[in-house]
C-alpha positions, 0 to 999 in steps of 0.5 A, spaced: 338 849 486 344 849 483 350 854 484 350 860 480 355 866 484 361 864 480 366 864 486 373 859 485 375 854 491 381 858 493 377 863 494 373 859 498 379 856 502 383 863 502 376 866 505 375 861 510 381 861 513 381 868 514 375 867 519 378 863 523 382 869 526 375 871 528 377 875 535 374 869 542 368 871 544 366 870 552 364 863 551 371 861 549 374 862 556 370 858 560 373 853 566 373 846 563 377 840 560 378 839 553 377 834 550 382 833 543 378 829 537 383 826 532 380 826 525 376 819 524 374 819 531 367 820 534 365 828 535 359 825 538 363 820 543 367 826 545 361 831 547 357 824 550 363 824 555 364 831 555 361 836 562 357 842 561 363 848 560 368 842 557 372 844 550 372 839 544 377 841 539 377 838 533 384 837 528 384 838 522 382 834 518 375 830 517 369 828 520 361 825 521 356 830 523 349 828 524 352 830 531 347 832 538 349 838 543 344 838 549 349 842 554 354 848 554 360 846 551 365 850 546 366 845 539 372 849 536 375 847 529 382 849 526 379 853 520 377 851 514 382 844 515 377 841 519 371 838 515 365 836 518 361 831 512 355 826 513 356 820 516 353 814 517 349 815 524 345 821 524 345 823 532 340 829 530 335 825 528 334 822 535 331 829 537 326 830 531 332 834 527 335 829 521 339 831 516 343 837 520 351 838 521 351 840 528 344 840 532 344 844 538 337 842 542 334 844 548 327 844 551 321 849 552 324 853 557 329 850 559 333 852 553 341 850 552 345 855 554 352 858 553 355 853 546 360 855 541 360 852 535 366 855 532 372 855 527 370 849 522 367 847 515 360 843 514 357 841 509 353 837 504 349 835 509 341 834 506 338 839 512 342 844 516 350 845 517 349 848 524 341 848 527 339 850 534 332 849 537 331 853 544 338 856 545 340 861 549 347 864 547 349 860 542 354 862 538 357 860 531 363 863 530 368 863 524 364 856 520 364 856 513 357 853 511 356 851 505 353 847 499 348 845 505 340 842 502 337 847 506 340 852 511 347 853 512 346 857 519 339 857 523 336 858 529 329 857 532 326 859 538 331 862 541 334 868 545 341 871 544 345 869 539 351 870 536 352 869 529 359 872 527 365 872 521 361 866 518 362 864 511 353 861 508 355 859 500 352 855 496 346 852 501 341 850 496 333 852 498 333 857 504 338 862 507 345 863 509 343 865 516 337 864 519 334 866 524 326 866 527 320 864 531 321 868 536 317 873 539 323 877 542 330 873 540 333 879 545 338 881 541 340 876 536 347 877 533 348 876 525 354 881 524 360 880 520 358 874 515 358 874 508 353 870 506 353 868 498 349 864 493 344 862 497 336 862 496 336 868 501 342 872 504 339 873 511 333 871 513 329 873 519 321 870 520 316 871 525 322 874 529 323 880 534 329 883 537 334 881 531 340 885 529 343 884 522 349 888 521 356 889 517 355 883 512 357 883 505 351 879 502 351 878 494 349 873 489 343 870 492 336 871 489 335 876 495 339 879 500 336 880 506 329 878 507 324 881 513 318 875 513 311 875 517 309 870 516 301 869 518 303 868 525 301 870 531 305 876 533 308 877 527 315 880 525 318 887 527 323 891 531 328 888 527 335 892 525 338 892 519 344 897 518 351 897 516 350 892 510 354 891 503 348 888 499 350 887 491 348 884 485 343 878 488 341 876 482 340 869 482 333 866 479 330 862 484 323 858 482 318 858 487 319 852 492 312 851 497 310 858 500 317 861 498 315 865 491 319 866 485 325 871 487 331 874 484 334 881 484 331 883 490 337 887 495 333 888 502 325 885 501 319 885 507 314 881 507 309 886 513 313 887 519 313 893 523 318 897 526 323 895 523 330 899 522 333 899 515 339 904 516 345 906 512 346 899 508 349 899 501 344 896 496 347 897 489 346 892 483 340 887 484 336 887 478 330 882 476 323 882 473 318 879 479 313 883 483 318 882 488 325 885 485 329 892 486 333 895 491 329 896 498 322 892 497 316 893 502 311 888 500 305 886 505 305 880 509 304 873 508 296 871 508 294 866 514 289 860 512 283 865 515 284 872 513 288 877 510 296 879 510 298 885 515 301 891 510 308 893 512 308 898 517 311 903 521 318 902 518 323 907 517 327 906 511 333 912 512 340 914 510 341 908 505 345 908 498 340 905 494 342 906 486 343 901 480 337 897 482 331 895 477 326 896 477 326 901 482 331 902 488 325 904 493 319 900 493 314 901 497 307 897 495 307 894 502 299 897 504 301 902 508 302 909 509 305 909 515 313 907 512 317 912 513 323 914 508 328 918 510 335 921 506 336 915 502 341 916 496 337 913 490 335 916 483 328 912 482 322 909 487 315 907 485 311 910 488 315 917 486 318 921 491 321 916 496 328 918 494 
């Protein structure tokens, strides 16, 4: 899909740069070599050589991506300087994840521990800018995501992350940031990003345990996204508080099972028990099924049987206003959704404000 949020490349490069002054996390002061990546040089030679704890830090400059971690390393960048682009040897395919900028991919219970990606740029590539697969503490910090084909920052049946201070612009079919298939991510991180011009701002599907907070979401077709998606387990106990959510009002044509969306600030799809507290949701307007401010919405239909509503959710002490149709909507096939001290002017039904 083609960018829409009109944001000029200097801001861009002004935004970026400001992130990578994002505060060192535990994972930054582990014991370990570093190992020192002129741009041109391999990454992927480097992390080859590298032993778990080491440290690769990349110049400015730029560099191939496609590159494969399957240990506990720190990949570190100078900012928004250090570029990572598609080169000519995708190294994620080897582990069934082509089209990916960096791929972090451990194995079903023996998941990759402790990796930092952090202070750097990727983009362009066909797939993801930085994905993991069974990861324990990854954390992506400080990274600008942009003008990737699907994600720009995921992970996967994963537990622990962290994903903070991160720039998600532009990336075409999917969310900025991305977090699922997990029946207890135990507390997985998405806190401080802003997320513009994407598909969805935040995604979280088939997932538990997540929380979203202090992010600054706008001009993506959706804000912040809730998703059971038919599987087994569902999507719940999930926390989204403490977020600027504005003007996601880009249309997006419906591409596989993700429908037409545009002008939504927070949607769920089902889930239960989840929190979405104190955010700020002002400005999303659309004309789908799907549009308003906070939108409750049943769940997606497995292949035999019938969508779960949205339930046992509690909606409270958001400002909600300027969205249309509505600023609450609650259509989500239950009544058990809880409402509480929201500041709104309209809703549908009546009475949720």
């Amino acid at each position: 899909m083609r960018r829409i949020f009109a944001a000029s490349l200097g801001t861009v490069t002004v935004l970026a740069g400001l992130a990578s002054v994002a505060p060192a996390s535990q994972a930054d002061v582990r014991k370990g070599h570093t190992h020192v990546v002129r741009p041109g040089h391999s990454i992927q030679a480097a992390v080859d050589r590298a032993r778990p704890g080491d440290t690769i830090k990349l110049q400015a400059g730029h560099y191939a991506g496609g590159v494969l971690v399957r240990k506990r390393l720190t990949i570190r960048g100078e900012g928004n300087r250090t570029i990572i682009r598609p080169g000519y040897r995708d190294h994620c395919a080897k582990a069934k994840a082509p089209g990916m900028g960096i791929c972090v991919i451990g194995r079903s219970k023996h998941p990759v521990r402790g990796a930092t990606i952090r202070n750097l740029t990727v983009q362009d590539f066909k797939g993801t800018g930085v994905h993991g697969m069974y990861t324990d503490r990854l954390a992506v910090m400080a990274v600008l995501a942009k003008n990737n084909g699907e994600y720009g920052i995921a992970e996967y049946r994963s537990t622990r992350g962290e994903f903070t201070w991160n720039w998600a612009i532009d990336n075409a079919d999917d969310a900025g940031l991305y977090v699922g298939d997990t029946a207890n991510a135990r507390g997985t991180v998405v806190a401080h990003n802003h997320s513009y011009g994407n598909t969805l701002g935040v995604l979280v599907r088939h997932a538990h345990h997540v929380k979203v907070y202090d992010n600054e979401i706008t001009g993506n077709c959706a804000g912040v996204a809730l998703v059971d998606d038919g599987q087994k387990g569902g999507q719940g106990h999930n926390q989204v508080q403490k977020n600027k959510i504005y003007r996601n009002n880009r249309n997006c044509a419906a591409h596989g099972p993700v429908p037409a969306l545009g002008g939504t600030g927070i949607l769920f799809f089902g889930g239960e028990h989840n929190t979405v507290a104190k955010n700020t949701v002002k400005g999303n307007r659309g004309r789908l099924p799907y549009s308003g401010g906070i939108v409750l919405f049943p769940g997606v239909a497995p292949e035999h049987g019938s969508a779960r509503p949205a339930r046992h959710n509690l909606i409270k002490a958001n400002v909600a206003r300027g969205n249309a149709p509505y600023d609450l909507v609650d259509k989500s096939g239950s009544k058990t959704n809880r409402f509480r001290h929201n500041k709104c002017r309209t809703s549908n039904p009546r009475g949720l404000c």
